[in-house]
Structure formats: C-alpha cells, structure tokens
C-alpha positions as CSV (number, residue, x, y, z in Angstrom):
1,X,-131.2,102.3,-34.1
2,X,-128.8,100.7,-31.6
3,X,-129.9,99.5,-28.5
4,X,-128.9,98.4,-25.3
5,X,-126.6,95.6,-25.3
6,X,-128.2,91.8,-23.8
7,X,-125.0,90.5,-23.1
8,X,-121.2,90.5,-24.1
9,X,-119.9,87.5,-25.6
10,X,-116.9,85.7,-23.7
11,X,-113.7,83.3,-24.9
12,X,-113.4,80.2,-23.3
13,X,-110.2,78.8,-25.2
14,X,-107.7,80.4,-27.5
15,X,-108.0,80.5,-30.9
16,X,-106.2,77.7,-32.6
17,X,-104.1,77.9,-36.2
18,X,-105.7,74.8,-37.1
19,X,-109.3,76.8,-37.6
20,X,-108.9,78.1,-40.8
21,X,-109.3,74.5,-42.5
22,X,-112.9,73.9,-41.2
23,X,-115.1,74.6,-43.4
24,X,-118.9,74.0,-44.7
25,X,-119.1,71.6,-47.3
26,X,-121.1,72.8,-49.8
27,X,-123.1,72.0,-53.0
28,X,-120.6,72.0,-56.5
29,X,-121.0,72.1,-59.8
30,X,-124.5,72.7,-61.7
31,X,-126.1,73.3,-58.5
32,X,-124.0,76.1,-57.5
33,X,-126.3,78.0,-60.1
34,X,-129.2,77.3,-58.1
35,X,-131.0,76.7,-54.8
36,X,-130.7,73.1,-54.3
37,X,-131.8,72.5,-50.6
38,X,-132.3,74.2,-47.2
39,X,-130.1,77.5,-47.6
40,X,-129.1,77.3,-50.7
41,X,-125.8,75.7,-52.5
42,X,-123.5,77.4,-49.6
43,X,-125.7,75.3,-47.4
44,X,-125.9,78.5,-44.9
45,X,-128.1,81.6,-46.9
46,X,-125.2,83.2,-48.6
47,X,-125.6,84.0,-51.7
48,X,-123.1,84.5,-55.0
49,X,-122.9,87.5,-57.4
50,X,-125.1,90.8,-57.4
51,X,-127.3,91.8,-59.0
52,X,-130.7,91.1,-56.9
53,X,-133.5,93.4,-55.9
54,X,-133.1,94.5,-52.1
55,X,-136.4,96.6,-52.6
56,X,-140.2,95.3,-52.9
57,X,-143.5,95.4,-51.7
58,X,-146.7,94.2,-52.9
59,X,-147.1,96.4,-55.6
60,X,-143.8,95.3,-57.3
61,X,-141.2,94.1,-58.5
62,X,-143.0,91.1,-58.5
63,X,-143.0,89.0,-61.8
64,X,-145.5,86.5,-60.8
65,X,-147.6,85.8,-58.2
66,X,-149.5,82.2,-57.9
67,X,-152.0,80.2,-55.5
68,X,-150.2,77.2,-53.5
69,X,-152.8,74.5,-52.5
70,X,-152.6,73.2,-49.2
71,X,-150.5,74.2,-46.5
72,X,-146.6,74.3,-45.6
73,X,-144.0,76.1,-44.0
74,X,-141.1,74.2,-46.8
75,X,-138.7,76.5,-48.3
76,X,-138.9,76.4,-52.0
77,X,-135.6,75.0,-53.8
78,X,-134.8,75.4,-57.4
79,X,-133.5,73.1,-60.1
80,X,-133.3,75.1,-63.8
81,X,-137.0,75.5,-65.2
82,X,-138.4,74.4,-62.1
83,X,-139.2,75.0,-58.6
84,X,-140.1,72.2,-56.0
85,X,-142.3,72.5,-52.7
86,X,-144.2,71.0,-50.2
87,X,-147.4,70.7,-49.3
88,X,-150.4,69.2,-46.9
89,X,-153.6,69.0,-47.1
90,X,-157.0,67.8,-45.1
91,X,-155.0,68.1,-41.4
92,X,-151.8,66.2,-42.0
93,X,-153.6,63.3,-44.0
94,X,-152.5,63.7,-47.5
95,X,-148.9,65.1,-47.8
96,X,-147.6,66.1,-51.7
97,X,-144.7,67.8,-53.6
98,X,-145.2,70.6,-55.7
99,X,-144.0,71.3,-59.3
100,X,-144.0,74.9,-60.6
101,X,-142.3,76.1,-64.1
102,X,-139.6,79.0,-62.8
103,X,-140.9,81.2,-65.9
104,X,-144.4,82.0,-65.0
105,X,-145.1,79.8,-62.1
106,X,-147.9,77.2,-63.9
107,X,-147.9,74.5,-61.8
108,X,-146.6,71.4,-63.3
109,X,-147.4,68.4,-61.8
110,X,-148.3,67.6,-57.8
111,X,-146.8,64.1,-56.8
112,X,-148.5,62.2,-53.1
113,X,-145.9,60.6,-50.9
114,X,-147.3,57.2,-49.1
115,X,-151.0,58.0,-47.0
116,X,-149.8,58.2,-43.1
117,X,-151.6,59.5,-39.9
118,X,-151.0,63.2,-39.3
119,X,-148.9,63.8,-36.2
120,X,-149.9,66.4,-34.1
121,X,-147.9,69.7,-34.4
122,X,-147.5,73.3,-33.6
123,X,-149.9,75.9,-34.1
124,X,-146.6,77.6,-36.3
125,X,-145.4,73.9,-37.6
126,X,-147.1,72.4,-40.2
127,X,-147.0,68.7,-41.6
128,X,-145.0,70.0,-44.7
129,X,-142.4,72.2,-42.8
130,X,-139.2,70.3,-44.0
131,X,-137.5,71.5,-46.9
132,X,-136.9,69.2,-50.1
133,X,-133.4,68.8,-51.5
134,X,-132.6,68.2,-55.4
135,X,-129.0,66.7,-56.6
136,X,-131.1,67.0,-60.3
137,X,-132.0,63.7,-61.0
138,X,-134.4,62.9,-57.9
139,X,-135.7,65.2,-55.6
140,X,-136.2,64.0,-51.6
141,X,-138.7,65.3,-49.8
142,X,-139.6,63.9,-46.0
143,X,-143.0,64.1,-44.6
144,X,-142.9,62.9,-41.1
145,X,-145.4,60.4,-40.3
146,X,-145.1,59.8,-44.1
147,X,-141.9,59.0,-44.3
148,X,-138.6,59.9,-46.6
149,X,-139.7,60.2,-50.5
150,X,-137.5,60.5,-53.6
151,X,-138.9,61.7,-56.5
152,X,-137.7,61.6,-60.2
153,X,-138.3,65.3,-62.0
154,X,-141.5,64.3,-63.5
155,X,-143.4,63.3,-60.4
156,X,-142.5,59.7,-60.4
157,X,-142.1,58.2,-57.2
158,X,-138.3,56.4,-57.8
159,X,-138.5,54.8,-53.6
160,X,-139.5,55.6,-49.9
161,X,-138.2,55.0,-46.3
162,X,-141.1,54.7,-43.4
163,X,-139.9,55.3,-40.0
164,X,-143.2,54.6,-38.4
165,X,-145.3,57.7,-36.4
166,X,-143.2,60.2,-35.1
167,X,-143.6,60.8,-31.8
168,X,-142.3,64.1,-31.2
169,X,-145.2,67.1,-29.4
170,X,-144.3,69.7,-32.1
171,X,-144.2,67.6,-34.8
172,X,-141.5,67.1,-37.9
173,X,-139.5,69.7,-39.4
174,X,-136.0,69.1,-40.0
175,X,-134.6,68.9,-43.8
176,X,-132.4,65.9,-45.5
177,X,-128.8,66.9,-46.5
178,X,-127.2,65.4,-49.5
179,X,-123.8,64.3,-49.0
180,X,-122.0,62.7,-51.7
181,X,-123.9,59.7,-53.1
182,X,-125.9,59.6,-49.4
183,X,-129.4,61.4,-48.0
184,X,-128.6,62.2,-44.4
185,X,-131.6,62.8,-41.9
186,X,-132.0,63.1,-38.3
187,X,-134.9,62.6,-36.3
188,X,-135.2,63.3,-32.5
189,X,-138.1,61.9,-30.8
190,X,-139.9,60.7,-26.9
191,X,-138.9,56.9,-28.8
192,X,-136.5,55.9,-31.5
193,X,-134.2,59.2,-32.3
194,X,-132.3,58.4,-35.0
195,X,-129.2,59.9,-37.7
196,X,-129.4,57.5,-40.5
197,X,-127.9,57.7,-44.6
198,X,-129.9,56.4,-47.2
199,X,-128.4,56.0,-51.0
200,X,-129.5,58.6,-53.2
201,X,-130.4,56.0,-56.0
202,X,-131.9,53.3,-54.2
203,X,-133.6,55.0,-50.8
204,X,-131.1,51.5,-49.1
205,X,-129.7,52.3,-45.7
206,X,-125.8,53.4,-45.6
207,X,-126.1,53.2,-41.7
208,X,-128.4,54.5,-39.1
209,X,-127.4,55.6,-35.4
210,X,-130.0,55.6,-32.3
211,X,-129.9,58.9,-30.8
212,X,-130.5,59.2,-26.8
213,X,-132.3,62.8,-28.0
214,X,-135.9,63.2,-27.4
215,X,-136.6,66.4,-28.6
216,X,-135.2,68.5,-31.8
217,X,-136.1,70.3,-35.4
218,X,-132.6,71.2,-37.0
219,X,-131.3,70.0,-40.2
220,X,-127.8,68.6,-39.8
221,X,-124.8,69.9,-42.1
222,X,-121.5,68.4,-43.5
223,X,-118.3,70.5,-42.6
224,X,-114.4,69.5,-43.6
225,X,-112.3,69.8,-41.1
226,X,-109.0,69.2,-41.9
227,X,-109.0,66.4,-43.6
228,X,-112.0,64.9,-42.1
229,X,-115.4,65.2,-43.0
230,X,-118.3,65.5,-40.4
231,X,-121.9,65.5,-39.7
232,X,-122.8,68.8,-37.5
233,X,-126.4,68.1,-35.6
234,X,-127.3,70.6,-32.7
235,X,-130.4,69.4,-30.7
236,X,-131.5,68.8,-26.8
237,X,-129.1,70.0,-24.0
238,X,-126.1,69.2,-26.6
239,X,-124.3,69.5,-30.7
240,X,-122.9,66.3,-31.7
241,X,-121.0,65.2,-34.8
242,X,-120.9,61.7,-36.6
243,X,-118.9,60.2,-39.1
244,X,-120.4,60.8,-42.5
245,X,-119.0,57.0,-43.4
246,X,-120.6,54.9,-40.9
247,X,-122.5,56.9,-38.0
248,X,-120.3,57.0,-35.5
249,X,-120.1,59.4,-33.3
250,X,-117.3,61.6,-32.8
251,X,-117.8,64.2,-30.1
252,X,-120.5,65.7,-28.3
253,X,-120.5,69.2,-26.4
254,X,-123.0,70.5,-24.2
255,X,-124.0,74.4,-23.5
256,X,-127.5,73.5,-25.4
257,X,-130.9,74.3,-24.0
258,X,-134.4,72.0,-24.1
259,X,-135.5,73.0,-27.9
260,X,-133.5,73.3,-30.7
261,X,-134.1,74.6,-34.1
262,X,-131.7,76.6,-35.4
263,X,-129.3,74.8,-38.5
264,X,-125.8,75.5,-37.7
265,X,-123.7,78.1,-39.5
266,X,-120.0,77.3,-40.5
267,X,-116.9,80.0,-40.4
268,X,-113.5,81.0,-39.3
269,X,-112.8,78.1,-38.3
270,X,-115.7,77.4,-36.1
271,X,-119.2,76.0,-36.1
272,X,-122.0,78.3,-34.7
273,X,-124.8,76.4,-32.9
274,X,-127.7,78.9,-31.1
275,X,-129.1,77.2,-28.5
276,X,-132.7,77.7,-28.5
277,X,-135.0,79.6,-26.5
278,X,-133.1,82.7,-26.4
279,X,-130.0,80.8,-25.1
280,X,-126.4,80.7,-25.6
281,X,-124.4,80.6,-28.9
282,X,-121.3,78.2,-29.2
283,X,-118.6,78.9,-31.2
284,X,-117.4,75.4,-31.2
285,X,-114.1,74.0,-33.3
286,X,-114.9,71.0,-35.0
287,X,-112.4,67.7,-35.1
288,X,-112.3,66.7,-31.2
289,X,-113.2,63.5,-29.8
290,X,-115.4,62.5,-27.1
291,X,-116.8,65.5,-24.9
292,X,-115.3,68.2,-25.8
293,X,-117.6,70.5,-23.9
294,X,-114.2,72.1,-21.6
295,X,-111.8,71.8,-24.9
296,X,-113.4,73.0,-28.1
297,X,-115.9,75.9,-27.2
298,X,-113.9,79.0,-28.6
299,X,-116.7,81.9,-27.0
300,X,-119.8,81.8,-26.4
301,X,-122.7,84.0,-25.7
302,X,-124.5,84.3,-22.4
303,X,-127.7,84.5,-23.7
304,X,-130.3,85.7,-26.4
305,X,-130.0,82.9,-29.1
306,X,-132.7,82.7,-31.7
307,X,-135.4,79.7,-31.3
308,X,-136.2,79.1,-35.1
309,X,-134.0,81.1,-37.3
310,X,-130.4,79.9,-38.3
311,X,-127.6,81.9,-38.1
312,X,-125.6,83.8,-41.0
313,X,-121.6,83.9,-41.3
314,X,-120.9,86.8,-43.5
315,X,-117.9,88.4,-44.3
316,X,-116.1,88.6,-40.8
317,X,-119.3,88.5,-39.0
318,X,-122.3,86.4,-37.3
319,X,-125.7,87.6,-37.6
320,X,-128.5,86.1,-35.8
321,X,-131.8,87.9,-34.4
322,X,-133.6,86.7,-31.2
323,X,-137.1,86.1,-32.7
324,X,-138.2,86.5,-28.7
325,X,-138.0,90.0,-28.5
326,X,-137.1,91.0,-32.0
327,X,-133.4,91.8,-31.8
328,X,-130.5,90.9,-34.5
329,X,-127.0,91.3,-32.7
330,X,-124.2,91.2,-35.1
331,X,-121.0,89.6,-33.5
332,X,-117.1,89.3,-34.9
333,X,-117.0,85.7,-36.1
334,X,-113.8,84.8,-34.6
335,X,-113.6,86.4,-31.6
336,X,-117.3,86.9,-30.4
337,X,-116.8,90.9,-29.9
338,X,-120.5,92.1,-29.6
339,X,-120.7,94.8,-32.8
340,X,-124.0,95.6,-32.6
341,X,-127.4,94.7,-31.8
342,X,-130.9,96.4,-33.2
343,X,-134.5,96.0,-33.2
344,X,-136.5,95.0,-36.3
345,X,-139.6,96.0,-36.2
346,X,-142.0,95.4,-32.8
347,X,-141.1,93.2,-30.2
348,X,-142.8,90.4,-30.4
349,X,-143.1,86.6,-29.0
350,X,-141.5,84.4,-31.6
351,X,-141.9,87.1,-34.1
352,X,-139.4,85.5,-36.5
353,X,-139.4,82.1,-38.5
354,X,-137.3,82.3,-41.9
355,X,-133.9,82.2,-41.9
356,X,-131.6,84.9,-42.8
357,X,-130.0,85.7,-46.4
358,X,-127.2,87.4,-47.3
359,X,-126.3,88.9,-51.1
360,X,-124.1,91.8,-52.1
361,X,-123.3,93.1,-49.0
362,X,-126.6,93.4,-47.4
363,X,-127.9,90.8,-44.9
364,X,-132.3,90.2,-45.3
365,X,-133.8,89.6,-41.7
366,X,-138.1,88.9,-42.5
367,X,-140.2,88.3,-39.9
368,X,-143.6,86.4,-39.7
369,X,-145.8,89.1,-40.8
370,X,-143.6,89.2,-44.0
371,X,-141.5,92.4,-43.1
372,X,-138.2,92.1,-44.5
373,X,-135.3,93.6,-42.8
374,X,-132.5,95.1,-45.3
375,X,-129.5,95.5,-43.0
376,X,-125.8,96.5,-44.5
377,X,-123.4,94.1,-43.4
378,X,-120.7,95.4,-41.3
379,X,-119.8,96.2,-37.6
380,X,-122.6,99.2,-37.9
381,X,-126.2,98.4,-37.3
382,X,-127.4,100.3,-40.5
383,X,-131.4,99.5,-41.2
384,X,-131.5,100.4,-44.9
385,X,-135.3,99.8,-45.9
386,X,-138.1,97.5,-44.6
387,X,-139.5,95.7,-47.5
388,X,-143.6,94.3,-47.3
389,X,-145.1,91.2,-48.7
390,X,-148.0,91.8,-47.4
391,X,-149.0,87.9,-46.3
392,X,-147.8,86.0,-43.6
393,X,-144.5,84.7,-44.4
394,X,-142.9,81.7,-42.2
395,X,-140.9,80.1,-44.7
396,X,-137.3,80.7,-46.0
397,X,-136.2,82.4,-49.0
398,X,-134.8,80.6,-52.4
399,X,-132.7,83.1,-54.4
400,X,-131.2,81.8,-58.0
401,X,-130.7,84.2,-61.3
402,X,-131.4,87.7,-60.1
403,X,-135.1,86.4,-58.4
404,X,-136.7,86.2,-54.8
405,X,-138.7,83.4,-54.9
406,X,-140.7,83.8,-51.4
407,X,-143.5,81.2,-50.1
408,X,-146.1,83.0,-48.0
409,X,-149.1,81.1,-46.3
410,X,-151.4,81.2,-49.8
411,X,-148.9,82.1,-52.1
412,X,-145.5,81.8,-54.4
413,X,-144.2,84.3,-55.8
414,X,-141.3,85.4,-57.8
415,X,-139.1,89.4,-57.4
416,X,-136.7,89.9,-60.2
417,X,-135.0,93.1,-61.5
C-alpha cells in the first residue's frame, strides 16, 4: 500500500544537455551472458531478456539446493558451467573460494587464499563479504586481512597482493571492479586508505592513491562520461572520482554521511550515490573538476537513503528502500519527483542487506529473513507477490540463463523455469 511520504526530493541545478552521454560502463562480450561480478554485467542489477521465474518458495521451483561450508555474505558470480563464491571458516582464519558445477551444484574444487589474522567485524559482516569478479580466464577474489587473490578456473592460485591488516571496526567488504586490462579496489581505513589498479595478468600495481577516508564498504564503478572514463567511489562525508589511467583525482562532492555502503547506480545522465544511514541521495553529474559539491548535484533527497543496499535505475526510475524502517521509495530518475514509496514487509532495524534486481519489468526487493519483494516497475507502488526462501538471506542475487541463483547463510541454491 502507499504510505506517507518521508520527504520530497529537491533540484539544486538545472538539468544539463550534456547528461545523456554518461553512462555506466559495463561488462561486453561473453560475459554479457552471464553474472560476472557484483551486480551483474550491467554492473547495477539489471538484468537482459525475460523469461525468469518471479514466483518461489521453498517448496519450488527450486532445481537444486546444496550445503556451502563456512560462512560468507559474497554474492555468487557465474562464468558458463560454473559458479564462484566465497567463503570463511574457523573465525576469519582460513579464507577460500568456492567452485560449484551450474548444472547440479557438485562442488568442484575449494581454493585457500594466503593464511592472515581475522579482522574483527560486524555481527551482519563476515570475513568473506566481498564479491569475486571473473573476466573468464582468472577469477579475483579479496579477503581483507588476506589480501587480493587471482585465481585461474581450476583453483590455481595465478598471484596475490597483501595490503597488511585492515584496520577498519566493521571489517572488509567492498568488491574489485574490472576495468579493461586493470583490477580496481578501494579500501578505506583509521590508517592507509587507499584506490589502487592492479594488472589483471600479473596482480603488478597500475597505480595506487592514498585516500584521506577512514571509514567505507562500497565497491567503486567505471562510468563514461563524455568522452572520459571515470572511477565513481562514494564513502565518508563525500563521492569522489579518479582517473581510471593513473589515480588522479578528479572531483570530489560532499552531501555524504559517516558510513557508506551503498554501490552507486548510473542513469540519465547522473550518478546516484545514497548516503548511508538513512541520509540523502545525490543525483550527481559526472565530468567536473575539483569540488563540485555547489556545481554538479542535479536533486537530492532530504533524507531516507538506504545503509547497505545499492540503488536500481530502471526504466525512467530510481528504486532504493530504506532498510531502517523498511520502505522502498520509487523516484523519477531525472528529475527526483517522489512517485511512490511502500512498505515491504515489517519495519525493522537494518532489515535489508541484498541489493535490488530488476528483470522484465519487475523490480525484486529481499530482505534479511529471505522475503522477496516483487514490485512492478513504474510510477505505481504495485506489490505483486512476496516470495519465501525460508533461510536467512544477506547476500545478493546472481541471475544468468533463466535461473536465480540465491546464497542463504547454509545454502546455494538454484530457481529456474
């Protein structure tokens, strides 16, 4: 049902021709037929073609259902025949990645990345919470305290990158982006922040940036703007983009809060960067210079941000839900009209964790206790079914030839037609 509205979204700076050219750069060729890395090949949850369930519970459709050791909060990602996660075991101390065949879901081979302390983290983070990415001949997977791994597709380890302990309260969580022939991660920290490329072939530095950042756990993205390519990283207090070719920065804008989590979303022109904490949204346009904090902000909203989940552009609209009080609010993407906003489920504290997906016109909200939300996309909050998996559920969905494939706290398990 609709309810009352938490705030109106307002314009700070007219809307420029020049928007239309920015857009999210995302993965191409064989990949596109997959689920390569954190949100998929669009980089941002939204998903090609039709043809996928939008109905399930734990009765069906469920093809398989299998046992993952260990513990993680990693997204699964699929290359082909396989499907790669993370895991952790014994507290933090032993960190692996996960092999499964796509078919049935036998697990294939477990590979360890390098033995490393375990950092202290959340009660809700765990010390495999960062998503792996594939380009099909390596798979890189970081691990915190353990450092940046690249794996071949048998196991094998191929190199590694140690950035010493982390010292950050919640722990790790962000997840590498692959960027031409580059691995990109950001790490914000109490000491030694950090962006920093790493060749895909070799693990050797491209370039790495201190960051004055002490606290963040977003994933940076690549967008095109124009004709210029940039890295997108929202964190502490402010969103900042570097250049992709050596590190530099190229403008900063504030409107942040403390903690950051959300991975920005890319449309219309505009980056969207929630805040954190229940916060504002910017609509920011990328390809400034210096602060653009007074310059580049299109609208923004007052308040009610989500604290884990990423934001979905779809169609002309920006989903998000406030996983504070359990709220999605659907705004137009270029203007920030408030459409809509509707509760999912109960209110609860931080009741939301995975990200939100969107495929043939339906947009797929699931909360903690692995309710899914099946919402139609438009300017009309219209709940169409609550699916159930029936386990806790904190991780993202992958989606790749007509089939879910969800990680719960014990399990993985695939939903085809």
């Amino acid at each position: 049902m609709r309810r009352a509205r938490l705030g109106l979204a307002f314009p700070l700076i007219a809307l420029a021709a020049g928007f239309a050219q920015v857009r999210m750069i995302e993965a191409e060729g064989e990949a596109r037929q997959y689920w390569p890395g954190w949100r998929g090949p669009s980089r941002q949850g939204i998903v090609e073609g039709s043809g996928y369930p939008d109905s399930w519970s734990e009765a069906g459709p469920v093809e398989w259902k299998v046992e993952v050791p260990g513990r993680g909060n990693s997204s699964p990602i699929v290359w082909r025949d396989r499907i790669f996660l993370t895991t952790s075991y014994d507290g933090g101390s032993r960190r692996t990645l996960l092999c499964f065949r796509r078919a049935d879901g036998k697990l294939l081979w477990e590979a360890a990345a390098p033995a490393a302390a375990a950092e202290k983290v959340y009660y809700k983070n765990t010390h495999a919470s960062s998503t792996p990415a594939t380009d099909g001949e390596r798979v890189y997977a970081y691990f915190g305290n353990a450092g940046l791994v690249a794996f071949d597709l048998e196991g094998r380890e191929v190199w590694r990158r140690g950035f010493g302990p982390i010292t950050l309260y919640h722990g790790s969580a962000g997840s590498p982006l692959l960027y031409k022939d580059r691995v990109i991660l950001f790490q914000d920290q109490r000491q030694g922040s950090f962006i920093a490329a790493f060749d895909r072939a070799t693990g050797n530095p491209v370039w790495s940036t201190p960051r004055e950042v002490q606290v963040g756990w977003g994933s940076p993205v690549a967008v095109r703007a124009g004709t210029r390519d940039e890295i997108i990283v929202s964190s502490q207090y402010r969103v900042y983009s570097y250049d992709p070719d050596t590190g530099r920065e190229l403008w900063k804008c504030n409107g942040n809060t403390f903690e950051v989590t959300p991975t920005p979303a890319v449309g219309h022109g505009l980056v969207f960067c929630p805040s954190g904490r229940a916060g504002p949204t910017l609509a920011i346009q990328p390809g400034g210079a210096g602060d653009v904090t007074t310059t580049h902000i299109a609208w923004q909203t007052p308040k009610g941000s989500p604290f884990i989940p990423s934001p979905l552009v779809y169609g002309k609209h920006l989903y998000l839900v406030n996983d504070m009080i359990s709220v999605a609010t659907c705004y137009q993407a270029e203007s920030g009209k408030l459409m809509w906003q509707g509760r999912l489920g109960e209110a609860q504290n931080e009741s939301f964790s995975a990200s939100p997906v969107a495929v043939d016109g339906k947009v797929f909200f699931t909360n903690d206790q692995g309710e899914t939300f099946v919402l139609a996309a438009g300017p009309e909050f219209r709940l169409l079914r609550v699916n159930r998996l029936g386990e806790r559920t904190l991780a993202s969905p992958a989606l790749a030839g007509w089939r879910w494939y969800w990680r719960t706290e014990r399990h993985l398990l695939a939903i085809g037609r």
